[in-house]
MILUMLO-81861 format. One record per residue (C-alpha): residue number from 1; x, y, z. Coordinates in steps of 0.5 Angstrom, whole numbers, plus 2048, in hexadecimal, padded with zeros to 3 digits. Each point is the difference from the previous one (the first is absolute). Example, Ala and Ser with C-alpha at 12.3 -4.5 7.8 and 13.67 -1.06 7.14 Angstrom:
! residues 2
<r i="1" x="819" y="7F7" z="810"/>
<r i="2" x="802" y="807" z="7FE"/>
This chain:
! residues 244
<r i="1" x="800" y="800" z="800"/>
<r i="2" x="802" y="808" z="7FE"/>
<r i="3" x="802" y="803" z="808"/>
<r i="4" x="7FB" y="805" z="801"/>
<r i="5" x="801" y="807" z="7FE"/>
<r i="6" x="7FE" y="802" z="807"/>
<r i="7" x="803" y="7FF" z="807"/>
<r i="8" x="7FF" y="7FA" z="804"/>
<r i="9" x="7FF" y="800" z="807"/>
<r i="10" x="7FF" y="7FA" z="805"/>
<r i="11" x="7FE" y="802" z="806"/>
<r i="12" x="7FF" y="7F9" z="806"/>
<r i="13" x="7FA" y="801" z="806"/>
<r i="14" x="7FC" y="804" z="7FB"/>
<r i="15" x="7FA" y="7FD" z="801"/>
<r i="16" x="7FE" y="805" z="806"/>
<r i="17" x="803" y="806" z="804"/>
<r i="18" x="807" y="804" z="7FD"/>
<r i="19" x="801" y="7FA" z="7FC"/>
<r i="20" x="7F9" y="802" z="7FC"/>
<r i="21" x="801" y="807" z="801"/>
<r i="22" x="807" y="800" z="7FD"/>
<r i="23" x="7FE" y="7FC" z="7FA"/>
<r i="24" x="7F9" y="805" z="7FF"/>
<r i="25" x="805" y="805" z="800"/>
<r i="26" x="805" y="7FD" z="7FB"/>
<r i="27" x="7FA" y="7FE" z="7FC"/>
<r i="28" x="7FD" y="807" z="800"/>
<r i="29" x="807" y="803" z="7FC"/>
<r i="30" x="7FF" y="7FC" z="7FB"/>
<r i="31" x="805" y="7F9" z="802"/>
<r i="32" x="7FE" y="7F9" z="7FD"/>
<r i="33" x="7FF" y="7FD" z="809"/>
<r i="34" x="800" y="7F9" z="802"/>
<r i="35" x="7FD" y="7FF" z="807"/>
<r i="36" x="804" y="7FA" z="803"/>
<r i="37" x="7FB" y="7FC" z="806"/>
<r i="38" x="800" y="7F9" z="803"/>
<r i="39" x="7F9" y="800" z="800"/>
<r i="40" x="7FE" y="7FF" z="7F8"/>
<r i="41" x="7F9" y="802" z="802"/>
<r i="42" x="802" y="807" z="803"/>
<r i="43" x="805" y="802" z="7FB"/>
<r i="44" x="7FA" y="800" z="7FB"/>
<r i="45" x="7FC" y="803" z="804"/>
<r i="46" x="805" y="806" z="801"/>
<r i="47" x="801" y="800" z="7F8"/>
<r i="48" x="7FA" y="800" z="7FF"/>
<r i="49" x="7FE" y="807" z="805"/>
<r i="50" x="806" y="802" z="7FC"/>
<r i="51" x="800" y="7FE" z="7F9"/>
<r i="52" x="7FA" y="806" z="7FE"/>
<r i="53" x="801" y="805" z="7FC"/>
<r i="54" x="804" y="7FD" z="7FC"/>
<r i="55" x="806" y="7FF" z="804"/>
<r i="56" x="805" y="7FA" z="7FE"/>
<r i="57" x="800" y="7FB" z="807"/>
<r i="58" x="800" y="7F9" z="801"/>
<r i="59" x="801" y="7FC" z="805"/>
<r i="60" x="806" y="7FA" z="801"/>
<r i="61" x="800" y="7FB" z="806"/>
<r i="62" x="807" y="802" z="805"/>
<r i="63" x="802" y="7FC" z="806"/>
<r i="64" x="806" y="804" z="801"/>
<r i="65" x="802" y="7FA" z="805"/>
<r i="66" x="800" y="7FC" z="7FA"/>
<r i="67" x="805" y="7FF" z="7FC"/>
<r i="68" x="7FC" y="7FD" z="7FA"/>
<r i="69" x="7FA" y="804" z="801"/>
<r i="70" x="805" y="805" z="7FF"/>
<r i="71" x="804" y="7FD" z="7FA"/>
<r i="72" x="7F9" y="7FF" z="7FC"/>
<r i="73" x="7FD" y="807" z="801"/>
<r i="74" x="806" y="802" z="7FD"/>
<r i="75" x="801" y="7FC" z="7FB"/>
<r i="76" x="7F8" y="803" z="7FE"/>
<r i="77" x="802" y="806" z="800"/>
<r i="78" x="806" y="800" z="7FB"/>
<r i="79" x="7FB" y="7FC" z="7FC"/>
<r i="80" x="7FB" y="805" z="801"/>
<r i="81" x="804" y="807" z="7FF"/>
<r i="82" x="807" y="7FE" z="7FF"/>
<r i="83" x="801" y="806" z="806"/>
<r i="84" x="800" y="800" z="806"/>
<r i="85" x="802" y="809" z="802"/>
<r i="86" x="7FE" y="800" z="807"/>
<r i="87" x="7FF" y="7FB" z="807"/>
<r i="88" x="7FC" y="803" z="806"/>
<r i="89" x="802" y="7FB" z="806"/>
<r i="90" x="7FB" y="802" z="805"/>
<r i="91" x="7FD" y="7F8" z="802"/>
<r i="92" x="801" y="7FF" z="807"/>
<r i="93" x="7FE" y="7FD" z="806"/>
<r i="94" x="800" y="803" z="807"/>
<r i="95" x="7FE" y="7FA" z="805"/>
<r i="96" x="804" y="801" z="806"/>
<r i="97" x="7FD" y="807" z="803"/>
<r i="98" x="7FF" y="7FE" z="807"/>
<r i="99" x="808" y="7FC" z="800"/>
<r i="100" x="805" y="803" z="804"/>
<r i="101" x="808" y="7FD" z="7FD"/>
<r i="102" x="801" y="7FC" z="806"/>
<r i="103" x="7F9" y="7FC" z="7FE"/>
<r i="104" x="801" y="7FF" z="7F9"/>
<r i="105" x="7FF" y="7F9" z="7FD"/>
<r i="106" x="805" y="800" z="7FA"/>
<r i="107" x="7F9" y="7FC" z="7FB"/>
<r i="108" x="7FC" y="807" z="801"/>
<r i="109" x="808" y="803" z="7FF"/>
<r i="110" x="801" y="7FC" z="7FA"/>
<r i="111" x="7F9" y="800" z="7FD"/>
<r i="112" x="801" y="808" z="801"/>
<r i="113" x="807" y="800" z="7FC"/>
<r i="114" x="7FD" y="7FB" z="7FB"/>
<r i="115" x="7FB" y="805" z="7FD"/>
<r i="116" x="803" y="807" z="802"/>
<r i="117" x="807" y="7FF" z="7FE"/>
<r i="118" x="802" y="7FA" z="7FC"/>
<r i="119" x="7F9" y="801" z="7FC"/>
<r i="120" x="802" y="806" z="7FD"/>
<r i="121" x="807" y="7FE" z="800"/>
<r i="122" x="7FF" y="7FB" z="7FC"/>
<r i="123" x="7FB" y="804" z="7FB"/>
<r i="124" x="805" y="805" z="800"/>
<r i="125" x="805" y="7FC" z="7FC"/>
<r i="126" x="7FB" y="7FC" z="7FD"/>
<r i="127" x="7FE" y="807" z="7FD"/>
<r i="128" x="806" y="803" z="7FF"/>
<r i="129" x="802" y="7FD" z="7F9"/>
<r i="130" x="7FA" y="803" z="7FD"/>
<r i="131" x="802" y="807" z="802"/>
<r i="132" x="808" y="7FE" z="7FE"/>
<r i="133" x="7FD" y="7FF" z="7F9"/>
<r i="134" x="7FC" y="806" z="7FF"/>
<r i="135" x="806" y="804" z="803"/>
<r i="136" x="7FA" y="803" z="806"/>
<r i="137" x="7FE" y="7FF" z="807"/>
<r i="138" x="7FC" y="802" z="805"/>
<r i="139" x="800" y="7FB" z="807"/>
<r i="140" x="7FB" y="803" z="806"/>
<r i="141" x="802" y="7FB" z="807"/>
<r i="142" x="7FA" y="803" z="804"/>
<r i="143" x="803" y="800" z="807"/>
<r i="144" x="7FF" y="803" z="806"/>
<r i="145" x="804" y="805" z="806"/>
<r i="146" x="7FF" y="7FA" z="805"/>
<r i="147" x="805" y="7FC" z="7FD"/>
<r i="148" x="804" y="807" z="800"/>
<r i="149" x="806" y="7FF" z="805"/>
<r i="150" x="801" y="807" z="801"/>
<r i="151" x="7F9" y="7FF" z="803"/>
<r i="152" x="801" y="7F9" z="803"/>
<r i="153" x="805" y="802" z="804"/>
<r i="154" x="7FD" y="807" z="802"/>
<r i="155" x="7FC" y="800" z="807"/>
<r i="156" x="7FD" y="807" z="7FE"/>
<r i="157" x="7FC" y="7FD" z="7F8"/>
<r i="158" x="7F9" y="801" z="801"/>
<r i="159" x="801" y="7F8" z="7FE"/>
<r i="160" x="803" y="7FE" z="806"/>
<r i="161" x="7F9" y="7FC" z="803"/>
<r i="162" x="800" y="7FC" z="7F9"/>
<r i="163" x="803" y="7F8" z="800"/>
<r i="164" x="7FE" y="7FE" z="7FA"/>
<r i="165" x="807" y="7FD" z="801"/>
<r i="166" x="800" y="7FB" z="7FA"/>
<r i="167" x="7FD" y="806" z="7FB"/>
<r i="168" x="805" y="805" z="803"/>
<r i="169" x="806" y="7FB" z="7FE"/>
<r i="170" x="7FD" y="7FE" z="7F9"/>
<r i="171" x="7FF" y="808" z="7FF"/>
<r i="172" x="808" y="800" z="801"/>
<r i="173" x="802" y="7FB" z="7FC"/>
<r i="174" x="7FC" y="802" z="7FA"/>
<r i="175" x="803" y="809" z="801"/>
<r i="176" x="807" y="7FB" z="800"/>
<r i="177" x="7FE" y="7FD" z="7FA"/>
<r i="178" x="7FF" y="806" z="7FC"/>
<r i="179" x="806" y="803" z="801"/>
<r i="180" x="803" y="7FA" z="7FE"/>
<r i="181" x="7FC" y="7FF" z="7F9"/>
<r i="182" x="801" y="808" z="7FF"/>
<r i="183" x="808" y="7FF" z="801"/>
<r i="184" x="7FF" y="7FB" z="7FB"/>
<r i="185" x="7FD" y="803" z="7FC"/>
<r i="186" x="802" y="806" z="7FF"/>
<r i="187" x="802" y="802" z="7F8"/>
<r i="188" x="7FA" y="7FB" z="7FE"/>
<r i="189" x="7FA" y="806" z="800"/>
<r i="190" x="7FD" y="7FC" z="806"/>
<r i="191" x="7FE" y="804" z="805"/>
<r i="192" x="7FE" y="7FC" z="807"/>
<r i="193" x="7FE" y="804" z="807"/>
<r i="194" x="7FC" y="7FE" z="806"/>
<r i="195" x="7FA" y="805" z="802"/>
<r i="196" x="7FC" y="800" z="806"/>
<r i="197" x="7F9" y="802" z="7FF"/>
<r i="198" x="7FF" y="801" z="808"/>
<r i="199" x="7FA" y="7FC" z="804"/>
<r i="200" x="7FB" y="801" z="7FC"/>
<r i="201" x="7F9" y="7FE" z="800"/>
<r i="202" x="800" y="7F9" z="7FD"/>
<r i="203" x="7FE" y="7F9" z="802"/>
<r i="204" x="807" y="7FF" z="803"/>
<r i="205" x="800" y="807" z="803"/>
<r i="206" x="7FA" y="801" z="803"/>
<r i="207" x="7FA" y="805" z="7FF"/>
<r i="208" x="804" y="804" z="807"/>
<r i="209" x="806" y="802" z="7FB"/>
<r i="210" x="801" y="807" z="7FF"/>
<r i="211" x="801" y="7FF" z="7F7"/>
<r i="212" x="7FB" y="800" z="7FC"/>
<r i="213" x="803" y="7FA" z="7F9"/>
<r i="214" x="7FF" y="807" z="7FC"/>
<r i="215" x="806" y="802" z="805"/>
<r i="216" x="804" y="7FA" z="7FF"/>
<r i="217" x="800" y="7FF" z="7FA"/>
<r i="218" x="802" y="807" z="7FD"/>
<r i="219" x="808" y="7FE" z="801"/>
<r i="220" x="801" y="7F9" z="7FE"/>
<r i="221" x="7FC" y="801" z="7F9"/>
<r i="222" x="806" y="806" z="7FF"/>
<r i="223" x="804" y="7FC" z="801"/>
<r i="224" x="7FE" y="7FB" z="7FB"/>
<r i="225" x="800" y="806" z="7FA"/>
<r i="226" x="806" y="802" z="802"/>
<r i="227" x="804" y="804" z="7FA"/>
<r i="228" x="806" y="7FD" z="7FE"/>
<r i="229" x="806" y="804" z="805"/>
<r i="230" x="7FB" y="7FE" z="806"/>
<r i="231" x="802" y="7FE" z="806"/>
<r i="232" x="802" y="7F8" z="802"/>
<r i="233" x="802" y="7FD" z="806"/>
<r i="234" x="7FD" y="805" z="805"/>
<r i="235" x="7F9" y="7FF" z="805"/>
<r i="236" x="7FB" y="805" z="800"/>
<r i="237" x="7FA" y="802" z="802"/>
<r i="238" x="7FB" y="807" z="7FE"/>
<r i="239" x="805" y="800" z="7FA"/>
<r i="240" x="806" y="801" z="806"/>
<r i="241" x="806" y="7FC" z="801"/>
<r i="242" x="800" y="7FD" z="807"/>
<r i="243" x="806" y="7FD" z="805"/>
<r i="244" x="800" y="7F8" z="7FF"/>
């Protein structure tokens, strides 16, 4: 098949909260956007709320935990758009919020791992061929300030009272992850950043969080259309650079 004359962006967790709300956004500026969902039947329902007005979604089965889920999605999207110009790392779990580090089982460590760090580093190489080939990329890890050190060690981050320890150390490895595929990268026209969107109003985050998904998107999609010379390899949030 001819690659597509426009831009391919490959967003995971896209069947609800940020995820749907990057990949509307994306879809809004006119990208070709693959909603990436475990579930096969939610990822339709999110392409179909999506796909009117003419926008060009489609929805692609993706267990980032599973390397054959991901082998097979990217092989449909070569087959299906010969691109692929943008990855949106946001599928994540937090399932661990009322841990403290001294009572963390390594399965809920591990699981936590599996899907928030391994997932994206998996998809991320996976993907980055395809970005090699057409001399553009732009990867999008959504993390969060709580897997920050610079926070973790503070006593006085309004954080402080949060566990969440095997979310707070998945986060740090997936900051550590972009940088080291930015470092690898650079000279390639990929761009690869980490972003936090805040506690937002989501099902992870709870209806008391102070953000609303508009709010929280704003920046990670930035990040996704980037202009070439942009930045790599940095952590933002409202489109500043934050301390890791």
């Amino acid at each position: 098949m001819k690659p597509s004359k426009q831009r391919v962006a490959l967003v995971t967790g896209a069947n609800r909260g940020i995820g749907f709300a990057v990949a509307e956004r994306l879809a809004q500026r006119e990208y070709t956007v693959i909603l990436g969902a475990r579930d096969e039947d939610k990822g339709a329902q999110a392409r179909s709320a999506l796909g009117e007005h003419g926008r060009d979604v489609h929805d692609m089965l993706l267990d980032v935990t599973e390397a054959t889920s991901i082998q097979a999605a990217l092989g449909k999207i070569k087959d299906m758009f010969g691109r692929l110009d943008v990855l949106v790392n946001n599928a994540g779990i937090q399932i661990d919020g009322e841990t403290t580090i001294l009572e963390l089982a390594p399965v809920t460590l591990q699981n936590t791992i599996e899907t928030n760090a391994y997932g994206p580093l998996l998809l991320s190489q996976a993907c980055i061929p395809l970005m090699k080939a057409n001399g553009y990329g732009r990867i999008v890890n959504i993390s969060s300030t709580l897997g920050a050190l610079s926070d973790i060690a503070n006593p006085e981050s309004p954080y402080t009272g949060v566990d969440s320890p095997a979310y707070r150390i998945s986060k740090t490895l997936l900051n550590a992850m972009t940088v080291l595929l930015a470092k690898e990268l650079r000279g390639n026209n990929i761009l690869v950043n980490s972003v936090c969107p805040g506690w937002v109003r989501t099902d992870m985050g709870g209806p008391r969080a102070p953000r609303s998904v508009d709010e929280a998107v704003e920046t990670p999609v930035w990040l996704a259309t980037l202009p070439d010379g942009g930045p790599t390899g940095g952590f933002f949030r409202d489109r500043q650079p934050i301390p890791w």
